[in-house]
C-alpha positions in Angstrom: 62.8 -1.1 136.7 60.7 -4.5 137.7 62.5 -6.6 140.4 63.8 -10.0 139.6 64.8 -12.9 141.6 67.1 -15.2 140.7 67.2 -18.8 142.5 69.9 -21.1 143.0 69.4 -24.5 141.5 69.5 -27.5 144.2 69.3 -25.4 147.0 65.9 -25.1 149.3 65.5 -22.2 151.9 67.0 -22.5 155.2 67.8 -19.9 158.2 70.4 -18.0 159.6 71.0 -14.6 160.6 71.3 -11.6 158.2 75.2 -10.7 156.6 75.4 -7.5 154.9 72.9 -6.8 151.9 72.5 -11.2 151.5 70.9 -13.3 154.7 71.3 -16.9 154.7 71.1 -19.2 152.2 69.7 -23.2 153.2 72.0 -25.8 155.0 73.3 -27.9 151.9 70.9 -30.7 151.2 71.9 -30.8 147.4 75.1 -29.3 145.4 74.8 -25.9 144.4 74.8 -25.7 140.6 73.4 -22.3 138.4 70.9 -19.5 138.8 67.9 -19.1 137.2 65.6 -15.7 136.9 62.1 -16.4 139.2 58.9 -14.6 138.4 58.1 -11.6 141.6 55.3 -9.0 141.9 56.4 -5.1 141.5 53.9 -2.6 143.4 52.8 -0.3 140.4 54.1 0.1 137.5 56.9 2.2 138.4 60.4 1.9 139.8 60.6 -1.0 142.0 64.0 -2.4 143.6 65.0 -4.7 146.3 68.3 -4.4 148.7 68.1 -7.5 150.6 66.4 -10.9 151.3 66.2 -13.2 154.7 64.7 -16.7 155.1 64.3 -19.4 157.6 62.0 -22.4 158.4 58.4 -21.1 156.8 59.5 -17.8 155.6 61.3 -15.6 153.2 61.2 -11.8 152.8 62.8 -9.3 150.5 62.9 -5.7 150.7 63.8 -2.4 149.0 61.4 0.2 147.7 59.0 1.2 145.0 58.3 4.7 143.5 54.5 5.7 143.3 55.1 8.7 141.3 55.5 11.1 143.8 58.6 9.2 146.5 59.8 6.0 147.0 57.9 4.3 149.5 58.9 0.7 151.3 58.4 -2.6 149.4 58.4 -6.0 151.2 57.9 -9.7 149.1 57.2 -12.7 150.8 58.2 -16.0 148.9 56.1 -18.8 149.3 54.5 -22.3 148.1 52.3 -19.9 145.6 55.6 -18.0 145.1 56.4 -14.1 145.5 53.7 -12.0 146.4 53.8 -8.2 147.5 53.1 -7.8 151.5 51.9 -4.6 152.5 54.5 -2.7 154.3 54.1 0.8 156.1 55.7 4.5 155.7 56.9 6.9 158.4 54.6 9.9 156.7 54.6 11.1 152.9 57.9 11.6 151.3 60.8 9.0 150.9 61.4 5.5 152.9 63.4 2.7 151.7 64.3 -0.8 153.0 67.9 -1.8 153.1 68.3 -4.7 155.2 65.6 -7.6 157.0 66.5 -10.6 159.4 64.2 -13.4 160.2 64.0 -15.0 163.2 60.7 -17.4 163.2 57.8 -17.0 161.6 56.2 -14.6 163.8 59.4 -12.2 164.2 61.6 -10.4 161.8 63.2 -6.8 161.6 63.6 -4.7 158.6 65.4 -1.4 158.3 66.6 1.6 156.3 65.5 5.5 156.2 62.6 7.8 156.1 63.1 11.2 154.7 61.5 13.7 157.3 61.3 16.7 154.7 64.6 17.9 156.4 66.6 14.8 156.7 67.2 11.1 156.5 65.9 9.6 159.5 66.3 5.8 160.8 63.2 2.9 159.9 62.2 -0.2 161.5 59.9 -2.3 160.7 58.6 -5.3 162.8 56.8 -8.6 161.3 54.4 -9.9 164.0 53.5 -13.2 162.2 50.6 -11.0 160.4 51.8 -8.1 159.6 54.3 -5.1 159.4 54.7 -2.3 162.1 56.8 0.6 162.4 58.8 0.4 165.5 60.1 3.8 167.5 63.7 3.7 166.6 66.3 6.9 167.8 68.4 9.4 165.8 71.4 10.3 166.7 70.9 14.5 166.3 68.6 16.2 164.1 70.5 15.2 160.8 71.0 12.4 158.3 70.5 9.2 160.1 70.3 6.2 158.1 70.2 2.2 158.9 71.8 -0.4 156.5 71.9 -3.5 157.9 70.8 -5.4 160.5 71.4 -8.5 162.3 69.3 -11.3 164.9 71.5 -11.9 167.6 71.6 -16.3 167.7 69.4 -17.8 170.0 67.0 -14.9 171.1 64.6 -15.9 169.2 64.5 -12.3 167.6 64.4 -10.1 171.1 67.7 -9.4 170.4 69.4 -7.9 167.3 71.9 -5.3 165.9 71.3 -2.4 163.4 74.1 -0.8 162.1 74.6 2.3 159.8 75.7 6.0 160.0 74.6 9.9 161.2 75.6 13.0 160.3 77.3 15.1 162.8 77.0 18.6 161.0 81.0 17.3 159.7 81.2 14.3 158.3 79.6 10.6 158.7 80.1 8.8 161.7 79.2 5.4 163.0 76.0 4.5 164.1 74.9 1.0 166.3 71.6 0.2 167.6 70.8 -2.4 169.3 67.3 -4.3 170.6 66.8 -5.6 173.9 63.8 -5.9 176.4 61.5 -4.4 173.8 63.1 -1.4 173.0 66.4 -0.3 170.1 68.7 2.2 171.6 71.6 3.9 170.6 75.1 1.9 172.2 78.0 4.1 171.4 80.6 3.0 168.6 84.2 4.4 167.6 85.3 6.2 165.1 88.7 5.8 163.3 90.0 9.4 162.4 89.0 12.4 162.0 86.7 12.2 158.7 83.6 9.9 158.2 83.1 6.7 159.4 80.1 4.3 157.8 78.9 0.9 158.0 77.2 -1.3 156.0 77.2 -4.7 157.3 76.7 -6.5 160.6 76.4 -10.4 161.9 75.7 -11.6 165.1 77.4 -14.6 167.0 76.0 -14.0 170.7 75.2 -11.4 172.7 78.6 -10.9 173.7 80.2 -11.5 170.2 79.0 -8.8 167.3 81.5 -7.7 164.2 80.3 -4.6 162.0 81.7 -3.6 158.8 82.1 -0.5 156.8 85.0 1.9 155.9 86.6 5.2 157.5 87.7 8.2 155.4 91.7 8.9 155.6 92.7 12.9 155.0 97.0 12.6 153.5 98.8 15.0 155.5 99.8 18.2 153.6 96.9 17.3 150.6 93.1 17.4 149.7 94.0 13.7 148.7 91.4 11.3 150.7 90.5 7.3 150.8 88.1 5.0 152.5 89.7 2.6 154.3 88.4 -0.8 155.5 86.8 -1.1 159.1 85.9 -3.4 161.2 84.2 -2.9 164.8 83.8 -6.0 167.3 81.6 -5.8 170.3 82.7 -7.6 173.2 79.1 -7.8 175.5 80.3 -4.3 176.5 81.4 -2.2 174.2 82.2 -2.0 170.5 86.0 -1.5 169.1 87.6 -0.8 166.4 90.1 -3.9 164.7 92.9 -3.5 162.5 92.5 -4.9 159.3 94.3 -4.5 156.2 94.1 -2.4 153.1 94.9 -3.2 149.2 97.2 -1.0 147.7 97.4 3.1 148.5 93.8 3.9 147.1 89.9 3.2 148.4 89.3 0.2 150.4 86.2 -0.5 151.3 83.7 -3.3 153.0 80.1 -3.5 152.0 79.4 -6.7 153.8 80.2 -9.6 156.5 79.5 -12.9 157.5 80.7 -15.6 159.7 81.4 -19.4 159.6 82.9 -19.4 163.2 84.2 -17.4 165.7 87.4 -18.1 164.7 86.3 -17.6 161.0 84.7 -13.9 159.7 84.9 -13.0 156.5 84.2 -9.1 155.1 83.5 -8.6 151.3 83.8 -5.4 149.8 86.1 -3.6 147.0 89.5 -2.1 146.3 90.0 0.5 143.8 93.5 -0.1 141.9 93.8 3.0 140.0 91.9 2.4 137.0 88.5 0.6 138.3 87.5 -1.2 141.6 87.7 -4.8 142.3 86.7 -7.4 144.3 88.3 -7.7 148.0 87.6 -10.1 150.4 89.5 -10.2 154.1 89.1 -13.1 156.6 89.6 -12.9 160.4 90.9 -16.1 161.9 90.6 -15.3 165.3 93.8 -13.5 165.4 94.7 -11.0 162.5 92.6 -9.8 159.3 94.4 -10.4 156.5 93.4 -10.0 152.1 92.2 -13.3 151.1 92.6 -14.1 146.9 89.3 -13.2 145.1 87.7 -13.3 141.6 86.9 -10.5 139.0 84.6 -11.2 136.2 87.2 -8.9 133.8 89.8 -6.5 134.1 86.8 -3.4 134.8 84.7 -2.8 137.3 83.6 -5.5 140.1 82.8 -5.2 143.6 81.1 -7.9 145.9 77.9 -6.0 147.4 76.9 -8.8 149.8 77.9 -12.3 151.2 76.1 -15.2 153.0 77.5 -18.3 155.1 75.9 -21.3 153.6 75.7 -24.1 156.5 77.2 -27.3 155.5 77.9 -25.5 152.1 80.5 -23.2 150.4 80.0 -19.4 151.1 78.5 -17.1 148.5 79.4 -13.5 147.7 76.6 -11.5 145.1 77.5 -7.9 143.1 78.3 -6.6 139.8 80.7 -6.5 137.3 81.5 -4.3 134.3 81.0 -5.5 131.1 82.2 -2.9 129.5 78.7 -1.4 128.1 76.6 -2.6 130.8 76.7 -3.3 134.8 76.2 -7.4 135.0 75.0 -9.9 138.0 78.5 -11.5 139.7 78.0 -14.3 141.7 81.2 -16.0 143.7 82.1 -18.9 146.1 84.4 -20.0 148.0 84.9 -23.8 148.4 88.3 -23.6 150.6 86.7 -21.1 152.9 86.3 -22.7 156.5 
């Protein structure tokens, strides 16, 4: 599989801070009108995918992973006059490492994250751009299971020294939260919550301040009495000391579930995710307006499948959501936006 851009029409590259599996799109200089497919480098000719792409003033980077043949091994792009070209990105030794998540912060700072496989277990990547190249930073495990990173987010106005990384560990039972967080030089663990008794996962972050963080993700719910189980949508806010869980709601009695956030405001955070109503999933989308979380209306490309995978605040623009739809022979590109969103 070669990896493919596609480019929104009208629209030049701007900054903000990572959401979920989409960072920011540009401050709106011209009207946003239709995508086009742009030409990007693979690294071989094998398997080549990317998760997530960040930008702001003077540079853009994409990541994922490609497959040499013998593992998947990271896979960085940087857009640029010249256009996409392959940047060379390290591994933490031989076997597996993937990219899911990168936030930009200048041109001479940006995180990227996502796993390592250890030959026992998933472990937790990062990756640090200097200005000139790509390091991998020490970054801590929660036990000596699966750890993995999915997201992560520059906290506004550090000029990168501070930033979020959200994702999950194993504990030997089930998935449970996992936050990391980077200050003075260094990413620790910082202790989350975890709704329940049965896994807990996130999959999205965004940053407001150092004292104002929202992570996103869904929490497994056992039904009393049966082996019947659903995710249900979760939202943790950190407060400048701790992180809590927030009640949000759920679509119907079946799998809820958030794959991204974003936010326009602090009064104003939207999640983006799906809802499964029996027969297929569908988009869900849930805005906080500085009181309650409640189901905002949302588009599906068909009566199948569609779930949005990852959202960005556009400033000065209308919010876009990205993910896929099921056409019925073939999983297709949806794109969404929101013009009444505020």
């Amino acid at each position: 599989m070669n990896v493919r851009f596609r480019r929104l029409a009208g629209a030049t590259v701007g900054g903000l801070a990572l959401v979920g599996a989409m960072a920011a799109l540009p401050a709106a200089g011209a009207a946003l009108t239709s995508w086009s497919v742009v030409t990007s480098p693979d690294a071989g000719a094998m398997h080549n995918d990317l998760h997530a792409v960040a930008s702001t003033a003077g540079v853009t980077f994409a990541v994922g992973e490609s497959f040499n043949g013998s593992s998947d091994r990271t896979l960085i792009l940087r857009d640029s006059a010249t256009g996409w070209a392959v940047v060379p990105s390290p591994d933490l030794g031989t076997k597996h490492n993937t990219l899911a998540s990168v936030a930009v912060a200048s041109s001479t700072k940006a995180w990227a994250v996502g796993t390592a496989f250890s030959g026992r277990a998933d472990r937790t990547l990062v990756l640090a751009w200097n200005g000139k190249s790509w390091s991998v930073q020490r970054s801590p495990n929660v036990g000596t299971k699966h750890n993995e990173l999915d997201a992560v987010a520059i906290v506004p106005r550090t000029h990168g020294a501070q930033a979020w990384a959200v994702g999950s560990y194993f504990n030997g039972v089930n998935d449970q939260t996992l936050f990391e967080r980077l200050r003075a030089g260094r990413w620790s663990v910082v202790r989350g919550v975890n709704v329940g008794t049965e896994a807990n996962t996130l999959a999205g972050v965004v940053a407001l301040s150092p004292s104002s963080a929202y992570a996103a993700g869904s929490f497994t719910e056992g039904h009393k009495g049966s082996t019947v189980h659903t995710n249900q949508t979760l939202v943790e806010h950190w407060n400048g000391t701790r992180w809590a869980a927030m009640t949000t709601d759920n679509v119907g009695t079946f799998n809820n579930e958030f794959l991204g956030i974003f936010a326009l405001g602090p009064t104003s955070i939207w999640a983006i995710g799906r809802e499964f109503d029996g027969t297929f999933d569908q988009t869900m989308v849930q805005h906080w307006n500085g009181t309650a979380w409640h189901v905002s209306t949302s588009g599906d490309a068909n009566t199948n499948h569609n779930e949005m995978e990852g959202a960005t605040a556009v400033p000065g623009g209308t919010p876009i959501a990205v993910g896929t739809f099921f056409s019925g022979s073939a999983d297709r590109t949806l794109v969404e936006t929101c013009k009444s969103c505020h």
